[in-house]
C-alpha positions as CSV (number, residue, x, y, z in Angstrom):
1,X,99.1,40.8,188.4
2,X,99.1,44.4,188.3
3,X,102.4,46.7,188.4
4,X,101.7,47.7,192.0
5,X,101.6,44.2,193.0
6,X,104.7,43.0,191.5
7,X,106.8,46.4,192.5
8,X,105.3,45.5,196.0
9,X,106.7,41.9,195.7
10,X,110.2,43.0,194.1
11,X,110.7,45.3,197.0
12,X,109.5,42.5,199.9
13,X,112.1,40.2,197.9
14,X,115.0,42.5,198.2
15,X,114.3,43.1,202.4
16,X,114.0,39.3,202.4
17,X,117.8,39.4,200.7
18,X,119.0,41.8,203.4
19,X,117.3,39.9,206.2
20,X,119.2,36.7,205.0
21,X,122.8,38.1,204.7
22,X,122.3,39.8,208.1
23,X,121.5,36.5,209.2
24,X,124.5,34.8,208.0
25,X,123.4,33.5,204.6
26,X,124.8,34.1,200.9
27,X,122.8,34.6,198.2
28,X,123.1,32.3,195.2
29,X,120.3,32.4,192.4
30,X,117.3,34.7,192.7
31,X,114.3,34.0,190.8
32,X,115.3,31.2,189.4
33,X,113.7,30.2,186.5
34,X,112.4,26.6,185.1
35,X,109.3,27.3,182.8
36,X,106.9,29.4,184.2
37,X,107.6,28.3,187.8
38,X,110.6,30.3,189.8
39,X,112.1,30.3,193.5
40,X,112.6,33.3,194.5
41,X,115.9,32.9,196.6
42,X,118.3,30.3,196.4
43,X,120.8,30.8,199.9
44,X,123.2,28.8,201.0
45,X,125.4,29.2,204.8
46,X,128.2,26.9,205.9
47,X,126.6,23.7,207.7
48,X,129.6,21.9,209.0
49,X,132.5,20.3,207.5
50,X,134.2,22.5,204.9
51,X,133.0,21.5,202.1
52,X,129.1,21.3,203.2
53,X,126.4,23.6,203.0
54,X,123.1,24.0,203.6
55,X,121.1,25.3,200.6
56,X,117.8,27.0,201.1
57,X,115.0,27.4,198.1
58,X,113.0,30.2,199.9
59,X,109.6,32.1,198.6
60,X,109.0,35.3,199.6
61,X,105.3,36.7,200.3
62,X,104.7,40.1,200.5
63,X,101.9,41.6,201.9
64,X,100.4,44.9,203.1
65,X,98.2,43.7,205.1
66,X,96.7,40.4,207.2
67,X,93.4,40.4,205.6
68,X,93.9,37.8,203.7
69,X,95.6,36.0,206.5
70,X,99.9,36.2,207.0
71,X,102.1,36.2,204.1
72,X,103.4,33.2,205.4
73,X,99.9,31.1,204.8
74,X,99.6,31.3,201.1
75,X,102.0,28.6,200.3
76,X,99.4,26.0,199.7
77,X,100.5,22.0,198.1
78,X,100.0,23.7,194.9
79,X,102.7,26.2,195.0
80,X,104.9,23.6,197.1
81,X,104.6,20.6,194.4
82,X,105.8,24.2,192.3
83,X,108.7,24.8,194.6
84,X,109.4,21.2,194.6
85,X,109.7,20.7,190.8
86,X,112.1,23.9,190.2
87,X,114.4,22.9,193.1
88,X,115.3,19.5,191.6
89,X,115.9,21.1,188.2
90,X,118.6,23.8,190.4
91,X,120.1,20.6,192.5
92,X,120.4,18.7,189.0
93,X,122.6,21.7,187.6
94,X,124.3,23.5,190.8
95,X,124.3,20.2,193.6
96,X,127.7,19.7,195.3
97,X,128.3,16.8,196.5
98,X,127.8,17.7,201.0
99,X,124.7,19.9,200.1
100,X,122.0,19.8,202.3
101,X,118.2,21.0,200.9
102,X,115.4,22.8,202.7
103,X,112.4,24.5,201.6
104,X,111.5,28.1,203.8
105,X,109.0,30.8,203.6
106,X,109.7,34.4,204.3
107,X,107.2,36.8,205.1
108,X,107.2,40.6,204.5
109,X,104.8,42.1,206.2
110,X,104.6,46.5,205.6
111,X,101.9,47.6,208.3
112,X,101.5,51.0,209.7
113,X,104.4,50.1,212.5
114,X,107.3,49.3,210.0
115,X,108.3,46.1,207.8
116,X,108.1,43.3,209.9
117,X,109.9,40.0,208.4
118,X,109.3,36.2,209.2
119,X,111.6,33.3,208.2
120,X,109.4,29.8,208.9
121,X,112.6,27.4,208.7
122,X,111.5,23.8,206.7
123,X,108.3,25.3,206.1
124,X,107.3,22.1,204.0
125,X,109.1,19.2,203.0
126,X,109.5,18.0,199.4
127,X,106.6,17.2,197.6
């Protein structure tokens, strides 16, 4: 992946982070590590009862364009078996006992009118 690219993705990450908080979410972990795999956000917002929340593992695609179709179509079963794998090693170490799990996608897009961002809620269920 070429500088450019990843500079491109750092930057859609960081709106993403912004977009969330705005929205009511905490950030908890970002790029999360297990091997070579990583999520990029871990949030988390109140869902209920005090002690429960609801804890989002989120990727982030950035794109600068649709010609390769939205941002928010390149999480194929591959990178979701990924996603899956790294989120049970987080829940194994960080879990509280009312947690709630969910798996989104956000998409960045930078066009010629602005940044435009999309948040696909339960974009896939564990795999």
């Amino acid at each position: 992946m070429s500088v450019l690219r990843q500079a491109i993705g750092v930057k859609g990450e960081r709106i993403a982070e912004k977009w969330l908080v705005l929205h009511g979410w905490d950030i908890i972990d970002r790029r999360f590590r297990n091997g070579h795999r990583d999520i990029d956000i871990v949030a988390a917002r109140q869902a209920g009862p005090v002690d429960a929340r609801l804890v989002a593992f989120i990727e982030v695609k950035t794109r600068t364009g649709v010609g390769f179709g939205g941002p928010t179509c390149a999480v194929d079963w591959r990178k979701q078996r990924e996603l899956t794998r790294s989120a049970k090693v987080w829940i194994a170490r960080n879990q509280r006992p009312a947690d709630t799990f969910r798996f989104d996608v956000i998409g960045v897009l930078f066009g010629p009118g602005g940044v435009r961002v999309q948040h696909v809620e339960n974009a896939f269920r564990a795999r």
